[in-house]
C-alpha positions as MATLAB code, in Angstrom:
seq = 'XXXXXXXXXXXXXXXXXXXXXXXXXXXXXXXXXXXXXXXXXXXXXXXXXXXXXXXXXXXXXXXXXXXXXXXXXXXXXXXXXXXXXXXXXXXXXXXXXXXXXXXXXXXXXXXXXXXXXXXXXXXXXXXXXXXXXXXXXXXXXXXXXXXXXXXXXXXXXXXXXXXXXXXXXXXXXXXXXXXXXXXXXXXXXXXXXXXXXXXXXXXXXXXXXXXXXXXXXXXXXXXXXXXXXXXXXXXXXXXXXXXXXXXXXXXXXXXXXXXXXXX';
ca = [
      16.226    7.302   -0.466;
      13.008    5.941   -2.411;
      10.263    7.800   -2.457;
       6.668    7.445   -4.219;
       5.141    4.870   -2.004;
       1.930    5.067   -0.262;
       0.678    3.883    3.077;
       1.111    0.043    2.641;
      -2.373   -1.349    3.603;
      -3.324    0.719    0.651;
      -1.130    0.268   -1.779;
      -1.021    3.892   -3.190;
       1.141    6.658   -2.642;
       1.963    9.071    0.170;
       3.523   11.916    0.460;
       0.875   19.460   -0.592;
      -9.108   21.876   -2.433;
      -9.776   22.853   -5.499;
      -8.700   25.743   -7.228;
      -9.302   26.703  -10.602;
      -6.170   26.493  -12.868;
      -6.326   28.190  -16.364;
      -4.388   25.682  -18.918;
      -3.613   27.223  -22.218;
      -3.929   24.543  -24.886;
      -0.701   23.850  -26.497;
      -0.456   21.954  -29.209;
       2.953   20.478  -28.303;
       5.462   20.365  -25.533;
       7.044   23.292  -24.498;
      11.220   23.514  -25.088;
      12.041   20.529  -23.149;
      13.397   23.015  -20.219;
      11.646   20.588  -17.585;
      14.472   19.732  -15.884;
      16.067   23.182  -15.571;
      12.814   24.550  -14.060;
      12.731   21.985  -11.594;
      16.320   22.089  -10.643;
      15.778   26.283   -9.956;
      12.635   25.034   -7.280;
      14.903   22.621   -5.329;
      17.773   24.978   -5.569;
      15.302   27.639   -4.090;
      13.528   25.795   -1.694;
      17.102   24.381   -0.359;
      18.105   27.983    0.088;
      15.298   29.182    2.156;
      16.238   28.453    5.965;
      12.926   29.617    7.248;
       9.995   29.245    5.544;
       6.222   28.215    6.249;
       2.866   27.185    4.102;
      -0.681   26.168    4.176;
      -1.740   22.902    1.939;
      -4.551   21.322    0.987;
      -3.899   16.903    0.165;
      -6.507   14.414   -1.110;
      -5.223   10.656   -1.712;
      -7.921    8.074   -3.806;
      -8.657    5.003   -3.044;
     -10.651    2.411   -4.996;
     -13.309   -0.006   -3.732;
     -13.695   -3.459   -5.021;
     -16.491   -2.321   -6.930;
     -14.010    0.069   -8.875;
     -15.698    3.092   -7.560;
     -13.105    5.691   -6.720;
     -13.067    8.295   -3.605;
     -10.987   11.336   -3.099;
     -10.053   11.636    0.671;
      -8.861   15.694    0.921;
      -7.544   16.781    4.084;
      -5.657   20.097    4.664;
      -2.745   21.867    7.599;
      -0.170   24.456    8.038;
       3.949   23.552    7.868;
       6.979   25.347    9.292;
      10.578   24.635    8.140;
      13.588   25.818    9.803;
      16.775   24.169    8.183;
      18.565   22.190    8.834;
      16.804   19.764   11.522;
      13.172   21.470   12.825;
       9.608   20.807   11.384;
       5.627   21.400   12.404;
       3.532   19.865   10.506;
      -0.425   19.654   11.023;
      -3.069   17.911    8.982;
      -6.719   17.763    9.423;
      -8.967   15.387    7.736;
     -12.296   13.507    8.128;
     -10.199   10.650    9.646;
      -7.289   12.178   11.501;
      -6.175   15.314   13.350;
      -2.516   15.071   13.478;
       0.162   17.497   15.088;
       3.947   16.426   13.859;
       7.109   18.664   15.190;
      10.256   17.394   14.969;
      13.207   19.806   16.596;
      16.637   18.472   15.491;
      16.682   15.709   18.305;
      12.960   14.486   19.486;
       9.847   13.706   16.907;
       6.251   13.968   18.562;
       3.599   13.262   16.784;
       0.291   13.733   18.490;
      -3.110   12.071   16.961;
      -5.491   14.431   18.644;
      -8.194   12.453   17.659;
      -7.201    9.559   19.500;
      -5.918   11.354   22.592;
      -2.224    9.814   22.104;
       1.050   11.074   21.581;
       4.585    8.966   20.579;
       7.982   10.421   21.257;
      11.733    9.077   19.469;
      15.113   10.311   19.929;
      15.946   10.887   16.318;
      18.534   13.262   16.283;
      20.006   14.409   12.890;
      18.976   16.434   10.115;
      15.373   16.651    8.356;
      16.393   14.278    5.500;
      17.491   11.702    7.790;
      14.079   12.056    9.277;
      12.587   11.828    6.224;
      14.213    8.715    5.561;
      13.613    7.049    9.359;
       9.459    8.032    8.870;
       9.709    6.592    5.581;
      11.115    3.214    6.802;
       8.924    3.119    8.972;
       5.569    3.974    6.814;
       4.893    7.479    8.265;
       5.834    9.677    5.850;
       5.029   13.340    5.937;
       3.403   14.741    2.852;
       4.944   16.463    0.533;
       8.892   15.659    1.936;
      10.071   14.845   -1.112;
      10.140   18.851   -2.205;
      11.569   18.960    1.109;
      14.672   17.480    1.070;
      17.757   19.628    0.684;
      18.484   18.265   -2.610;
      14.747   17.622   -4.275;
      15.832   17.443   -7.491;
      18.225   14.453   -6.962;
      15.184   12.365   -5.136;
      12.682   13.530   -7.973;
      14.459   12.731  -10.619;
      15.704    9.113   -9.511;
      14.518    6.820  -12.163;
      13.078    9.627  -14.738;
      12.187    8.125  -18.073;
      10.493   11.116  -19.676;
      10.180   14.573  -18.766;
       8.121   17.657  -20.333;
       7.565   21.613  -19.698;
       3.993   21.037  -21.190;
       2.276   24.128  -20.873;
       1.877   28.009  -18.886;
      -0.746   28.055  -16.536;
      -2.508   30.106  -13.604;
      -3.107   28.851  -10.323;
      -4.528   31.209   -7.733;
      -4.204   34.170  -10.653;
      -0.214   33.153  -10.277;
       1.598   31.636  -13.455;
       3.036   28.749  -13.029;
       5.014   26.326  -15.201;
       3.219   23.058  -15.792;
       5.545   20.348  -15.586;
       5.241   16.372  -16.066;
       7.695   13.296  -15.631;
       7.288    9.621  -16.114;
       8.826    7.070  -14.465;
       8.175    3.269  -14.313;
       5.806    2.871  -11.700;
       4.500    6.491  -11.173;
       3.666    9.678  -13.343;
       4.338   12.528  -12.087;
       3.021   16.186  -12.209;
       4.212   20.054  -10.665;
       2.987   23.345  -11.431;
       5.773   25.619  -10.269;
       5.382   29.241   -9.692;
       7.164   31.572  -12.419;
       9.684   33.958  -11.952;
      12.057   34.615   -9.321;
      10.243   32.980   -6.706;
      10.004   29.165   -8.159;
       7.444   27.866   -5.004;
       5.841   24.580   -5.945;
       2.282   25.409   -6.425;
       0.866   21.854   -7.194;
       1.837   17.871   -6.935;
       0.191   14.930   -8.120;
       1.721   11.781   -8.558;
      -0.585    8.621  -10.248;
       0.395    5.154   -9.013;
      -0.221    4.194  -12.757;
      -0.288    0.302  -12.740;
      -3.055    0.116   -9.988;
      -6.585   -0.225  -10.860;
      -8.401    3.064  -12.194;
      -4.464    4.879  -11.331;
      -5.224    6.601   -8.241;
      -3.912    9.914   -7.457;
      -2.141   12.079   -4.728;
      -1.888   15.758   -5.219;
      -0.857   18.351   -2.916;
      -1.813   22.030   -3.261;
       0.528   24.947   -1.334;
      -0.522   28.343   -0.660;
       0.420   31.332    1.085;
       4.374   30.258    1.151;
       5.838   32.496    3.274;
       9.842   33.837    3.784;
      11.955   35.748    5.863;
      10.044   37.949    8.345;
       6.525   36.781    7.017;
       7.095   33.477    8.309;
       4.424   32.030   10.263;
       5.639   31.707   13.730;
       6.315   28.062   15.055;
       6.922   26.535   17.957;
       8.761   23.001   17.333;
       7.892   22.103   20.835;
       4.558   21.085   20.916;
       2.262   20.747   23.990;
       0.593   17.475   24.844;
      -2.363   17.471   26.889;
      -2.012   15.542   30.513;
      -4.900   12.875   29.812;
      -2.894   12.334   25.972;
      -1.557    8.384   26.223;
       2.141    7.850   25.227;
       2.217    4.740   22.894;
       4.745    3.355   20.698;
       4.745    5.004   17.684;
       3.997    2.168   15.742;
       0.177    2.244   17.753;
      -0.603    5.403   16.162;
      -1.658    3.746   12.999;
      -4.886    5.028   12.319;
      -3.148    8.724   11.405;
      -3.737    7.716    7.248;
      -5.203   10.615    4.860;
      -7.498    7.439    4.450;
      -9.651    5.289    6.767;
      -9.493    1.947    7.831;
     -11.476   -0.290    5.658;
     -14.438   -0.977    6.409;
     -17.640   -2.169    4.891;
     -18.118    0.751    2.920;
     -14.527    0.557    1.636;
     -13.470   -3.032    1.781;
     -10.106   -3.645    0.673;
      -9.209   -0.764   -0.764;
      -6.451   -0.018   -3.326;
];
């Protein structure tokens, strides 16, 4: 399964606001333990059968003129292993409502009164891999997957524990890999609950090396788990389209004069 790619017309990557993170200044790498720490989150996440989050997402894009904008949009997801997702994300370009329960995937653009429907029974990494076939990724699947760590670590040429930090008054371990095409960065929560706190990855070789980060908070477990229901309601006036007409569902806009051919 690759992963690390963007929405194509873009050329970035796709894929959980600002908060104020304390860094303490090291002045050196931390025991190169990187891999360990990240192999605990995927082990934990994979062992959580329920669970449920808020996030906040921003993806850049830069203009031909080399100016760069931050596009932040933010929603709620709900796990249930092995095969059942909702997902919502609300931006300044899309309001989007995905559920996906073990046999049917709906995705609803409110915004453009439309709704698409697929028989795609299976598990939620075989979903992950159909959506990202087909450029419709959902962001932030890649800590998803039952095995994140295999996924994350494809193609690894460096890795570092650089640092302790504090996100949201929780420490976290500060994490960073390299890979050819793509740096990547996690802040994972220390302790006995390793939650993935923050995610950026930089698509390095493009102009100015835009960024998408993803941002989780209140990660919930067990009987604190935000109630979902993976059957979602679409409205009687909603128009069923191919799924392939719901296009415009991006973190980013079109272009358009103001953006031109963004990268």
């Amino acid at each position: 399964m690759s992963k690390f790619t963007l929405p194509t017309r873009f050329r970035a990557l796709l894929a959980m606001c600002a908060v104020t993170t304390g860094l303490s200044c090291p002045t050196g790498a931390w025991a190169d333990d990187s891999r360990e720490l990240l192999k605990a989150m995927s082990d934990y996440l994979a062992a959580q059968k329920t669970f449920s989050f808020d996030y906040v997402s921003s993806v850049e894009a830069v203009t031909p003129a080399f100016e760069k904008l931050q596009f932040v949009s933010s929603g709620t997801a709900a796990v249930s292993r092995p095969d059942k997702i909702r997902v919502t994300r609300t931006g300044g370009f899309a309001d989007l409502d995905v559920s996906f329960d073990g046999a049917k995937l709906t995705v609803h653009g409110k915004n453009l009164d439309a709704y698409a429907q697929i028989d795609a029974k299976g598990s939620l990494d075989e979903l992950f891999d159909r959506l990202e076939n087909a450029g419709a990724e959902i962001p932030g699947s890649d800590l998803l997957l039952s095995n994140s760590f295999e996924t994350l670590m494809d193609g690894v040429t460096e890795a570092k524990h650089i640092a302790s930090a504090v996100i949201d008054g929780v420490e976290v371990n500060y994490l960073t890999f390299r890979k050819n095409d793509v740096d990547w960065q996690i802040w994972i929560e220390a302790g006995p609950k390793p939650i993935p706190k923050r995610y950026i990855v930089t698509s390095k070789h493009v102009v100015q090396a835009p960024q998408y980060m993803l941002e989780v908070r209140n990660f919930r477990t067990g009987e604190d788990v935000k109630v979902a229901n993976f059957a979602i309601e679409i409205p009687g006036d909603a128009k069923k389209v191919d799924l392939s007409e719901l296009g415009e569902i991006d973190e980013l806009p079109a272009p358009t004069g103001m953006m031109g051919d963004a990268q």
